[in-house]
N, C-alpha and C positions, 0 to 999 in steps of 0.2 A: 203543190206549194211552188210557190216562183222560184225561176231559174233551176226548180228540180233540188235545190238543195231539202236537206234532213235537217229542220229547225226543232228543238225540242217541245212539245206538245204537252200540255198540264193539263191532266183532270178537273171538275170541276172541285172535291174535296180537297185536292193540293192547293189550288187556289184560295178557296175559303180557311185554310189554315195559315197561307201566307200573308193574304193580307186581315186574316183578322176577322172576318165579316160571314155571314149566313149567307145558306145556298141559295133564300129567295133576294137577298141584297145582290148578288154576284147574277142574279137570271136578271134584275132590272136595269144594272148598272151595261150587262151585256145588249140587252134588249133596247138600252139607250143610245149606246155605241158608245159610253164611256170605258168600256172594257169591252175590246175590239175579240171577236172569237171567229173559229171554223167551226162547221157543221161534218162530225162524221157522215156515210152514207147511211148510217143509221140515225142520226137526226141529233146525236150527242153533239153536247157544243164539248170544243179543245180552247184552250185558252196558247197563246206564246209565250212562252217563257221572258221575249224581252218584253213584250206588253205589261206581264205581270209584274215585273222589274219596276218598269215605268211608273205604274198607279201606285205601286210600293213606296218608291219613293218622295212622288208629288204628295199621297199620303202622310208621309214622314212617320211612317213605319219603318219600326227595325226589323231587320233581316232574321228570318227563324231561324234558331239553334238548330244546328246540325249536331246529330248526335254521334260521339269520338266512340273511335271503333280501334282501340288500337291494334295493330297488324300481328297476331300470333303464329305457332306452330298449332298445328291442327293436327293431333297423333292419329286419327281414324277416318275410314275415307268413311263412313257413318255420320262423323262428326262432320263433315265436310258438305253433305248433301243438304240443298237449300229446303224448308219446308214449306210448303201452302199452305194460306192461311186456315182450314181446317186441321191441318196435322200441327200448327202452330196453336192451334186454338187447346188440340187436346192438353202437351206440352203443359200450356197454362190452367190449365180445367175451366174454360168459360167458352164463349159464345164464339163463332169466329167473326161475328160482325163488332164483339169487344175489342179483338185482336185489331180489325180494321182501325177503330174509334182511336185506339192507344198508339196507334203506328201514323194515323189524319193527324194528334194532335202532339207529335212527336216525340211521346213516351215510350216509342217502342222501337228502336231499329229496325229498318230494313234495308232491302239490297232491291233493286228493279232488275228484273232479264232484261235482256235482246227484246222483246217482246212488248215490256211494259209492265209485266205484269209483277207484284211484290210479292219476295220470297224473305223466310228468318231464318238464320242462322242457329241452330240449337244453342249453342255457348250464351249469344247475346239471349236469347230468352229465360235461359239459367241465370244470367246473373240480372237478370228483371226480379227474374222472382226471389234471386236472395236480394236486393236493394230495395224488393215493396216488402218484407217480411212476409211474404207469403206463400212460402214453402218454410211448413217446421224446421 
């Protein structure tokens, strides 16, 4: 990245939930240069953050809901440990690629590591499942 700076990097599903549009919309708009991307050394394209910003708002698209997390006490260091999306998936009893889909289209809190990678909070997927009714 220029001047070595750490600019924030977007997947291609955080994209296609922010501005609205399919993964093959976002590969042509890419492939056009209308949506400007980097290639990992793996061949994945990263979108920037301010780029995404940009077509967002030429767009005149509204900005995704962030979902409120309000800040608690957490009595157990159990309750405290972040889950993967399989230990998440059990939690919920479905698929952990449902887990992914509900978290792509902002139904489901998460948290990102250092890393990148998205972890849940137990509390937040407990009260998923009392606000879908779906836990007796």
């Amino acid at each position: 990245m220029p001047g070595g700076s750490r600019e924030r990097l977007l997947i291609p599903t955080e994209v296609q939930a922010i501005l609205g549009v399919t993964q093959k919309t976002l590969g042509r708009w890419a492939d056009s240069g209308r949506m400007p991307c980097v290639r990992t050394p793996g061949g994945h394209r990263r979108y920037r953050a301010v780029d995404v910003e940009r077509l967002r708002l030429e767009l005149g698209r509204d900005a995704p809901a962030t979902p409120s997390r309000p800040e608690r006490e957490i009595p157990s260091r159990r309750s405290r440990r972040l889950l993967k999306p399989e230990e998440a998936a059990a939690v919920l009893d479905v698929d952990q690629w449902t887990v992914r889909r509900w978290a792509d289209a902002g139904l489901l809190p998460f948290v990102r590591t250092e890393a990148g990678h998205r972890r849940w909070r137990r509390g937040d997927l407990e009260k998923f499942l009392a606000n879908r009714g779906l836990r007796g």
